[in-house]
PDB file of N, CA, C and O in Angstrom:
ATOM      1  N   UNK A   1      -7.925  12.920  -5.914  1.00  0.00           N
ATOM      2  CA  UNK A   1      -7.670  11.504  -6.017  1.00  0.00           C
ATOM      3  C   UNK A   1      -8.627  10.762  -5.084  1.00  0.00           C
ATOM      4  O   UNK A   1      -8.843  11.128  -3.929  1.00  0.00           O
ATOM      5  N   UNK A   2      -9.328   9.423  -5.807  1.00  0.00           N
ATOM      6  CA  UNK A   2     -10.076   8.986  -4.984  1.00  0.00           C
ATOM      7  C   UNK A   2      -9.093   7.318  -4.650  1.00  0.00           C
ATOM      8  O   UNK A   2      -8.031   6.907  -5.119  1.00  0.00           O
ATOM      9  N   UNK A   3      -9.666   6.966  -4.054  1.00  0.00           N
ATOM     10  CA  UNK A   3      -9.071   5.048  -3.390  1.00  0.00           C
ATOM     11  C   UNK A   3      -8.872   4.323  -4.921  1.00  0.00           C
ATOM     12  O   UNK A   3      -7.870   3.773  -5.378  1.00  0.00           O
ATOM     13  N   UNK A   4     -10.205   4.532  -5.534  1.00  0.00           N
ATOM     14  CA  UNK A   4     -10.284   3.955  -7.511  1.00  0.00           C
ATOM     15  C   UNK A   4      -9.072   4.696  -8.041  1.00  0.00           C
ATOM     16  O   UNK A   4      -8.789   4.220  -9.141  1.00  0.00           O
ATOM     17  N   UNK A   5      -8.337   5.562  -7.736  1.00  0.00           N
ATOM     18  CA  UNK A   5      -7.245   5.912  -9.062  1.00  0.00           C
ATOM     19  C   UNK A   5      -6.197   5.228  -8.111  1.00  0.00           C
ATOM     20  O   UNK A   5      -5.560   5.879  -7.282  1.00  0.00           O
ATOM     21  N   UNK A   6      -6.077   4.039  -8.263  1.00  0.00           N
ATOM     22  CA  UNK A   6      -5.079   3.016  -7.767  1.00  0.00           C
ATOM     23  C   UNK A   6      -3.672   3.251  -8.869  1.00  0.00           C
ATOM     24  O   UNK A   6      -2.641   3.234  -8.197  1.00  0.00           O
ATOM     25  N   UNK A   7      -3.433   3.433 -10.153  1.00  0.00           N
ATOM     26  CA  UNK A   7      -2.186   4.159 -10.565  1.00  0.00           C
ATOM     27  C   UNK A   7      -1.737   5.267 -10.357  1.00  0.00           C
ATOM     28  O   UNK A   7      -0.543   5.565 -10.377  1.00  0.00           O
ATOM     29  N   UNK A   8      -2.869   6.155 -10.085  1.00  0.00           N
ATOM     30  CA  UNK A   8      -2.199   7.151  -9.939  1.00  0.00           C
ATOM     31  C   UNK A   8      -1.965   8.174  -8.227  1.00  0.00           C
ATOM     32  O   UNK A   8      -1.770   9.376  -8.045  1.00  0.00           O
ATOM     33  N   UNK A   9      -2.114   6.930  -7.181  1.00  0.00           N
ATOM     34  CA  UNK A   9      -1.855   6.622  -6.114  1.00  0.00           C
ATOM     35  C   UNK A   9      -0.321   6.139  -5.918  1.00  0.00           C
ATOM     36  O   UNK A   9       0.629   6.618  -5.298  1.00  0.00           O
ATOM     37  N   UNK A  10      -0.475   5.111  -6.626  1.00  0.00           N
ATOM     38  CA  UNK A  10       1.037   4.313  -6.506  1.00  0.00           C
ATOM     39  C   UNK A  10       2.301   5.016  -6.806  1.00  0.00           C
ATOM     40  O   UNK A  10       3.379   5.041  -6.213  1.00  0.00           O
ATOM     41  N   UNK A  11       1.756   5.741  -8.192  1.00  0.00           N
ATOM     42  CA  UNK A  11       2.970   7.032  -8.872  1.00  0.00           C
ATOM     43  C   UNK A  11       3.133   8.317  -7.497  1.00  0.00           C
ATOM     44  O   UNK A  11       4.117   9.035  -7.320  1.00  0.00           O
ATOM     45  N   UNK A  12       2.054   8.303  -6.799  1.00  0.00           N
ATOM     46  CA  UNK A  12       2.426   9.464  -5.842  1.00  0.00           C
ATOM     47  C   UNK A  12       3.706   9.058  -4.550  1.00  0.00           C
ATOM     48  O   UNK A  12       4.690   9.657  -4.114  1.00  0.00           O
ATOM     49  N   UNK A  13       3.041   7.696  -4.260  1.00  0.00           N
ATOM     50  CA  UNK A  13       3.588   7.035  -3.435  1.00  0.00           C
ATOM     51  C   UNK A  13       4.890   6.864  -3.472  1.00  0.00           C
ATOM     52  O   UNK A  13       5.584   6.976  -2.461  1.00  0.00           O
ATOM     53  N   UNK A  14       5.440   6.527  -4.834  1.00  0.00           N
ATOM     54  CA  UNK A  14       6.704   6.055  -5.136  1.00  0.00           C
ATOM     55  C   UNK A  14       7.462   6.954  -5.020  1.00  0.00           C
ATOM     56  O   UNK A  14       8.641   6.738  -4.738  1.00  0.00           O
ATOM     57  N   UNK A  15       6.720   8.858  -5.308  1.00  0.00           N
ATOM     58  CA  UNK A  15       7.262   9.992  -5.495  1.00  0.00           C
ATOM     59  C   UNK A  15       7.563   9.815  -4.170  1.00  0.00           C
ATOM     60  O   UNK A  15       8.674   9.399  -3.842  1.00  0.00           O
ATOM     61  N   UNK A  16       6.733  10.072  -3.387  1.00  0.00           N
ATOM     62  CA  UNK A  16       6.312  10.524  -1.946  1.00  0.00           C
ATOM     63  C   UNK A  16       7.620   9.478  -1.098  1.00  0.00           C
ATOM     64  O   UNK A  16       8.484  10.157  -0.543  1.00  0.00           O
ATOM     65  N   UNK A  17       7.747   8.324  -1.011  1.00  0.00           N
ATOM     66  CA  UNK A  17       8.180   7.337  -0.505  1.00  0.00           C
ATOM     67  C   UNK A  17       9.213   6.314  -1.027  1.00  0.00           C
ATOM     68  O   UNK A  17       9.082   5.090  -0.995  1.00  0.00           O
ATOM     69  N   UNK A  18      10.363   7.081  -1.559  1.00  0.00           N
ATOM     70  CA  UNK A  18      11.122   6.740  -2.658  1.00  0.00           C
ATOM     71  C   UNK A  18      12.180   5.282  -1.953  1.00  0.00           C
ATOM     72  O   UNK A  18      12.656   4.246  -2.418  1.00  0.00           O
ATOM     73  N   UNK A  19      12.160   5.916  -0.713  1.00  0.00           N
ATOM     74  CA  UNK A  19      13.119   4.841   0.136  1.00  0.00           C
ATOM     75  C   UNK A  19      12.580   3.596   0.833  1.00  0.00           C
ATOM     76  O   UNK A  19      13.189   2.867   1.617  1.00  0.00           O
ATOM     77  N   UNK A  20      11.317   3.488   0.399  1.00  0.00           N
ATOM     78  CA  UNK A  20      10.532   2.222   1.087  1.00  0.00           C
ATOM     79  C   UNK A  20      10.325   1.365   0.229  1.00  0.00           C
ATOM     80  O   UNK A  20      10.230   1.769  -0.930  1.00  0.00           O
ATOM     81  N   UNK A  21      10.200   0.061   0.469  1.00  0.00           N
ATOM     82  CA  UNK A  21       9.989  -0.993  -0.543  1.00  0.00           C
ATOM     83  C   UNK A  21       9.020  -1.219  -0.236  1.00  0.00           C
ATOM     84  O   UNK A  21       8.834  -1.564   0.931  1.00  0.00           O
ATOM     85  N   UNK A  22       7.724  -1.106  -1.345  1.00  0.00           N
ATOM     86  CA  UNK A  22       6.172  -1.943  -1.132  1.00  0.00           C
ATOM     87  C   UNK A  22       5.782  -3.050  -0.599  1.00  0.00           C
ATOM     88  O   UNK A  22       4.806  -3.410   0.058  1.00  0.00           O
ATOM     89  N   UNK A  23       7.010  -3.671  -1.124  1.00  0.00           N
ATOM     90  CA  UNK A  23       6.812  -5.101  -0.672  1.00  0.00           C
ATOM     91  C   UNK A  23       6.471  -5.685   1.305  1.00  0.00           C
ATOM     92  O   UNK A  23       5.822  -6.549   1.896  1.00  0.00           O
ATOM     93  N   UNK A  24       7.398  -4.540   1.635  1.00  0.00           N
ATOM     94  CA  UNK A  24       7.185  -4.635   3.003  1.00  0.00           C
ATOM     95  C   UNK A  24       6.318  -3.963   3.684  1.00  0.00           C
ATOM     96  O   UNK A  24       6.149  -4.485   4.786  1.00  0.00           O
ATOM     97  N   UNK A  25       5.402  -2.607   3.445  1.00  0.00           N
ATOM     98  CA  UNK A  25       4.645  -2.075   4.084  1.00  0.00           C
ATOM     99  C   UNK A  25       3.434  -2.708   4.650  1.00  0.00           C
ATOM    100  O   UNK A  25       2.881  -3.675   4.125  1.00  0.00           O
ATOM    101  N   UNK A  26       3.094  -2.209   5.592  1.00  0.00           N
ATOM    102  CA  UNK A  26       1.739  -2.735   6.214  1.00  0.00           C
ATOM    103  C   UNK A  26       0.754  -2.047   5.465  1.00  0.00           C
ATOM    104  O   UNK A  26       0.881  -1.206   4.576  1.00  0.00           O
ATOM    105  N   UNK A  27      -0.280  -2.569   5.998  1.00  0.00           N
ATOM    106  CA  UNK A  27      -1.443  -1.772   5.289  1.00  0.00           C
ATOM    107  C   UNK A  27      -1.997  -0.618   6.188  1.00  0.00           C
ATOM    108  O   UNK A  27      -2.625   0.320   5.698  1.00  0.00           O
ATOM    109  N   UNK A  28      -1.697  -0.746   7.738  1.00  0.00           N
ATOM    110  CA  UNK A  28      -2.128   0.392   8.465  1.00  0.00           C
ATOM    111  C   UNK A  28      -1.325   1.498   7.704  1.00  0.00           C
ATOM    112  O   UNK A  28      -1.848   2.585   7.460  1.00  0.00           O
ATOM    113  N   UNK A  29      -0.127   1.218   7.360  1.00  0.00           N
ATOM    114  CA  UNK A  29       0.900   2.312   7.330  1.00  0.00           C
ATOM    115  C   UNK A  29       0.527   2.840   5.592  1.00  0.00           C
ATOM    116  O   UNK A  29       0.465   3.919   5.002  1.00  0.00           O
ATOM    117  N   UNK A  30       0.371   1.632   5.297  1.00  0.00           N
ATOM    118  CA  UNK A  30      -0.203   1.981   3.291  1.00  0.00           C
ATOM    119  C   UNK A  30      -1.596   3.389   3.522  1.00  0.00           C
ATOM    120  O   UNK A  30      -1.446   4.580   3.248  1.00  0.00           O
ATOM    121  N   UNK A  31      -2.689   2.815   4.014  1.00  0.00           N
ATOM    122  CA  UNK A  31      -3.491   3.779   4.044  1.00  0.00           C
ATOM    123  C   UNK A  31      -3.471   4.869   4.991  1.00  0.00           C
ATOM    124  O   UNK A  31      -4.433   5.636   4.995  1.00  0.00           O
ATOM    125  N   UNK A  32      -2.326   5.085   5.952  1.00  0.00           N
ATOM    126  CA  UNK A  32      -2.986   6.236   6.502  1.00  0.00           C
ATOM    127  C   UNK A  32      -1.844   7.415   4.908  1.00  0.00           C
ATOM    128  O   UNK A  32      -2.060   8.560   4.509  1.00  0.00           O
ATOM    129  N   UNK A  33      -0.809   6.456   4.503  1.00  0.00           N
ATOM    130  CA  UNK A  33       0.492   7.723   3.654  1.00  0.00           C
ATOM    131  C   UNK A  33      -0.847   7.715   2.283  1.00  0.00           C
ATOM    132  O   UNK A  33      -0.992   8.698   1.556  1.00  0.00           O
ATOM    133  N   UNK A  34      -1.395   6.910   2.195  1.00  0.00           N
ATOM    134  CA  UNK A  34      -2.519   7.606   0.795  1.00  0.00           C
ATOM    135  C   UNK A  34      -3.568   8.660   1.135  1.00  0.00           C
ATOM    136  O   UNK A  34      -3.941   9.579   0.405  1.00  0.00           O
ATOM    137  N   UNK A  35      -4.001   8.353   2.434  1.00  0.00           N
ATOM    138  CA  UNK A  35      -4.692   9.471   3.425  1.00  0.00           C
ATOM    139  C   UNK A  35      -4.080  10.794   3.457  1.00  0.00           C
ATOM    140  O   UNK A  35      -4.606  11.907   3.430  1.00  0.00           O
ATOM    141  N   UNK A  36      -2.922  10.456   3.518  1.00  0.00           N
ATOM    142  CA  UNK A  36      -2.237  12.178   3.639  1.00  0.00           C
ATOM    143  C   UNK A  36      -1.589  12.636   2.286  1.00  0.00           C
ATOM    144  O   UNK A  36      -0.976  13.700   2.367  1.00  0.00           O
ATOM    145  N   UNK A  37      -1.613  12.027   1.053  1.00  0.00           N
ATOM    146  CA  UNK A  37      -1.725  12.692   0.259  1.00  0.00           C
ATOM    147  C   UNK A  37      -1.617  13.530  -0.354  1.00  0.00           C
ATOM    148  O   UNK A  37      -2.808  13.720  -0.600  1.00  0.00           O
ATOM    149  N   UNK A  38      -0.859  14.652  -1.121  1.00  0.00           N
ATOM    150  CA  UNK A  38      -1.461  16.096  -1.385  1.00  0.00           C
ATOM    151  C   UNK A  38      -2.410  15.437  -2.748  1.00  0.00           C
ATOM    152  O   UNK A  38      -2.027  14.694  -3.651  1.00  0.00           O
ATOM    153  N   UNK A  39      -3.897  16.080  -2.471  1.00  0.00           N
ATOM    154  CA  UNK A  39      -5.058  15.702  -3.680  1.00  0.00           C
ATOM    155  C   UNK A  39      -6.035  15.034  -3.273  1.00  0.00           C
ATOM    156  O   UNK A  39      -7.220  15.132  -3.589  1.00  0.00           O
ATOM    157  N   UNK A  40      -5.334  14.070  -2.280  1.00  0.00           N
ATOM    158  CA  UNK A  40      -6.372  12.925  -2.292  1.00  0.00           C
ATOM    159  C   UNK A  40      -7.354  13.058  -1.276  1.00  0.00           C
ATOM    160  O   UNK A  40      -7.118  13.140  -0.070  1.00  0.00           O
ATOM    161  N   UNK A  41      -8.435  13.076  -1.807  1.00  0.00           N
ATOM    162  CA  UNK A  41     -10.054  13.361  -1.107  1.00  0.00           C
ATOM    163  C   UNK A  41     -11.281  12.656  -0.912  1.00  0.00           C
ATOM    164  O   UNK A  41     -12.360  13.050  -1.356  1.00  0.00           O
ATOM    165  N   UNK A  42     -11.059  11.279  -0.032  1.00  0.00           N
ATOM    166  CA  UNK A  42     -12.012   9.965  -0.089  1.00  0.00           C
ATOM    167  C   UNK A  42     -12.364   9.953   1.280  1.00  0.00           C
ATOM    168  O   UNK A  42     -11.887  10.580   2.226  1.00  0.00           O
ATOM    169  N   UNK A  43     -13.393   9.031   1.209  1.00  0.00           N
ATOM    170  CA  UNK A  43     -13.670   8.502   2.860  1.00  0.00           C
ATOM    171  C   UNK A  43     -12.715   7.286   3.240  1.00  0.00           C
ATOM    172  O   UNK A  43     -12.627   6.419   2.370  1.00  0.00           O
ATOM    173  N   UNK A  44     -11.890   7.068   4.565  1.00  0.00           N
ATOM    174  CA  UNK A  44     -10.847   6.582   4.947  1.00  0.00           C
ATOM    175  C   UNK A  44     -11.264   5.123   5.107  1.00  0.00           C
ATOM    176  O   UNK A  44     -10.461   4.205   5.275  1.00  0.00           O
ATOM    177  N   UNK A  45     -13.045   4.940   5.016  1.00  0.00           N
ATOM    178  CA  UNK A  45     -13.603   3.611   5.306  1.00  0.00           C
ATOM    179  C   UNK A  45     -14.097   2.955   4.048  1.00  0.00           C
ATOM    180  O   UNK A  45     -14.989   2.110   3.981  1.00  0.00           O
ATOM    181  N   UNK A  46     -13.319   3.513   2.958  1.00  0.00           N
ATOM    182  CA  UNK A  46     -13.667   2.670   1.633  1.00  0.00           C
ATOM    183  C   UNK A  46     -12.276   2.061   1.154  1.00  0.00           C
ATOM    184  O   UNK A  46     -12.326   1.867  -0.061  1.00  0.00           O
ATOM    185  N   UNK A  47     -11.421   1.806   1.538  1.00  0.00           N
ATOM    186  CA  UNK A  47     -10.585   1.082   1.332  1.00  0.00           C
ATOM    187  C   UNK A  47     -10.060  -0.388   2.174  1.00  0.00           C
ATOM    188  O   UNK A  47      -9.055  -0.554   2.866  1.00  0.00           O
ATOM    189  N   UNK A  48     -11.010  -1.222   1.863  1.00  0.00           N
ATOM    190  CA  UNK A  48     -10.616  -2.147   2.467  1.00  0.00           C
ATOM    191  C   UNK A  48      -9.289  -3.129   2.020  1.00  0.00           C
ATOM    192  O   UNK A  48      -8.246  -2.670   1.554  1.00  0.00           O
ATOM    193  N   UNK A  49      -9.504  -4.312   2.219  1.00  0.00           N
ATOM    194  CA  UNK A  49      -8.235  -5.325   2.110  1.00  0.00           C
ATOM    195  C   UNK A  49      -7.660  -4.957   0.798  1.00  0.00           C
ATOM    196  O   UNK A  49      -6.495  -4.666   0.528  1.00  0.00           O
ATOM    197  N   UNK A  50      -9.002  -5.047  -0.185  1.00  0.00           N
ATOM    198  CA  UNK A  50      -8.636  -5.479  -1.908  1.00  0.00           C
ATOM    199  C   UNK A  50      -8.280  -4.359  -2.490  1.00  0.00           C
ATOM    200  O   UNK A  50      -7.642  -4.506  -3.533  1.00  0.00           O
ATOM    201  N   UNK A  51      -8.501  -3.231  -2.127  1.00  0.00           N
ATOM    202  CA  UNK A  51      -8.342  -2.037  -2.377  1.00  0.00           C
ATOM    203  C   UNK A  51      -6.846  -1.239  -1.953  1.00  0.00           C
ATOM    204  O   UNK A  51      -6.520  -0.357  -2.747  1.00  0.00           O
ATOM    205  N   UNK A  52      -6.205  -1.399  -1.144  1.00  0.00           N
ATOM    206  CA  UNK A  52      -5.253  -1.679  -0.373  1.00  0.00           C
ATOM    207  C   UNK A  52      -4.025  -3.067  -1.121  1.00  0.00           C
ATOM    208  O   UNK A  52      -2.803  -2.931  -1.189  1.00  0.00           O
ATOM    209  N   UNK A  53      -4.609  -3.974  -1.463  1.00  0.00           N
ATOM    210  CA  UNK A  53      -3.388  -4.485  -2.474  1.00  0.00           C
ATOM    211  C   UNK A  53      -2.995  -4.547  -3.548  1.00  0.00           C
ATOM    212  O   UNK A  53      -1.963  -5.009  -4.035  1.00  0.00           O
ATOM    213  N   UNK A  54      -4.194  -3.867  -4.110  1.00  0.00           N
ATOM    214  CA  UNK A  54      -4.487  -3.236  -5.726  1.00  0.00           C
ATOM    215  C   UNK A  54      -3.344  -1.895  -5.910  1.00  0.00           C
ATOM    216  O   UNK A  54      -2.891  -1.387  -6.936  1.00  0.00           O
ATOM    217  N   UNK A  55      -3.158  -1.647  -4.779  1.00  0.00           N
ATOM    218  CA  UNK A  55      -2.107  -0.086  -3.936  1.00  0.00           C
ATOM    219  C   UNK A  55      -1.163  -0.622  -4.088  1.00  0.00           C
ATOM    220  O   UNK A  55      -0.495  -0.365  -5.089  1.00  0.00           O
ATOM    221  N   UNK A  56      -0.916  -1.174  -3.550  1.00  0.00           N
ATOM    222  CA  UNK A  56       0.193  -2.167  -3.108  1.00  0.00           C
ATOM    223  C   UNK A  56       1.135  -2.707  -4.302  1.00  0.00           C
ATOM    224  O   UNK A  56       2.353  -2.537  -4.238  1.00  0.00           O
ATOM    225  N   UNK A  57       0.487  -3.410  -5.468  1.00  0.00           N
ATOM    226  CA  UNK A  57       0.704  -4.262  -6.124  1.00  0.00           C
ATOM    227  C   UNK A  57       1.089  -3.092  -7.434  1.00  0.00           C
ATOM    228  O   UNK A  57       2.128  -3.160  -8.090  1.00  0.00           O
ATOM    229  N   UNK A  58       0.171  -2.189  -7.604  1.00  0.00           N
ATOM    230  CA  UNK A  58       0.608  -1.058  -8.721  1.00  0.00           C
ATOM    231  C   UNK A  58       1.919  -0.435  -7.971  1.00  0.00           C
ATOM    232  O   UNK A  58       2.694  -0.106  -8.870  1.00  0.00           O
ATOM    233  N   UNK A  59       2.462  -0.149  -6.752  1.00  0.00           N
ATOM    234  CA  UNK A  59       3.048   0.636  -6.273  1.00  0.00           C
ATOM    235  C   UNK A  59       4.601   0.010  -6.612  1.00  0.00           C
ATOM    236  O   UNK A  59       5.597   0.582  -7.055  1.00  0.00           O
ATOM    237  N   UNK A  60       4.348  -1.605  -6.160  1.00  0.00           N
ATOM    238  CA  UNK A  60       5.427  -2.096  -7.003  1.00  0.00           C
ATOM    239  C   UNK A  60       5.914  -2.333  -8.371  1.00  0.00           C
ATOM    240  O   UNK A  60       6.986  -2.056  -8.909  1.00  0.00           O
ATOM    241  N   UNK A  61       4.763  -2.964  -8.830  1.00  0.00           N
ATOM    242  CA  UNK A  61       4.837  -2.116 -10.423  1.00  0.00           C
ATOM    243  C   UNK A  61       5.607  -0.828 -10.977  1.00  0.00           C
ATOM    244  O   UNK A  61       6.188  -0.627 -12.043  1.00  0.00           O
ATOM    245  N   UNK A  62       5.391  -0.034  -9.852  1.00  0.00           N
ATOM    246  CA  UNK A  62       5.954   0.982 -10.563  1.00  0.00           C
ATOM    247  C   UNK A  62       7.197   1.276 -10.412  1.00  0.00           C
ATOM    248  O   UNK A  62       7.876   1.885 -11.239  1.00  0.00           O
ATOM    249  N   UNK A  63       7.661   0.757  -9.076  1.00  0.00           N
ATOM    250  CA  UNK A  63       9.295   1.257  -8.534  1.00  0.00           C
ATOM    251  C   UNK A  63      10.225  -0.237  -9.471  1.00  0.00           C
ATOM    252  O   UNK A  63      11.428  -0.384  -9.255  1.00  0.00           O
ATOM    253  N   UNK A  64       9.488  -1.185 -10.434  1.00  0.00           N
ATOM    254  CA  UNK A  64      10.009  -2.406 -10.776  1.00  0.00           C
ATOM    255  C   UNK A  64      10.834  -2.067 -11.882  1.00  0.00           C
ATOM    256  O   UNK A  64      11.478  -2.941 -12.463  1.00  0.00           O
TER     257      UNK A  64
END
């Protein structure tokens, strides 16, 4: 998984993090739980702001 598979990030997340609501996470805390991952294999300095609410925004999507 790279930072670009933003759905299929969010589906891990939701797995991964069933008891958290998106709505409230930070983003320190958003990218380091996509960082740890099982799969996911990117550089930690390509995800900036937009990339990060694109996360964010599918992640709620999905728990909706």
């Amino acid at each position: 998984m790279k930072w670009t598979d933003v759905g299929e990030i969010a589906i891990a997340l939701a797995d991964t993090h069933p008891q958290v609501d998106p709505k409230t996470i930070r983003f320190t805390d958003l990218h380091r739980w996509v960082m740890s991952l099982p799969g996911f294999a990117d550089n930690p300095e390509r995800a900036g702001e937009r990339v990060l609410e694109a996360i964010q925004q599918a992640w709620i999507d999905e728990v909706e």
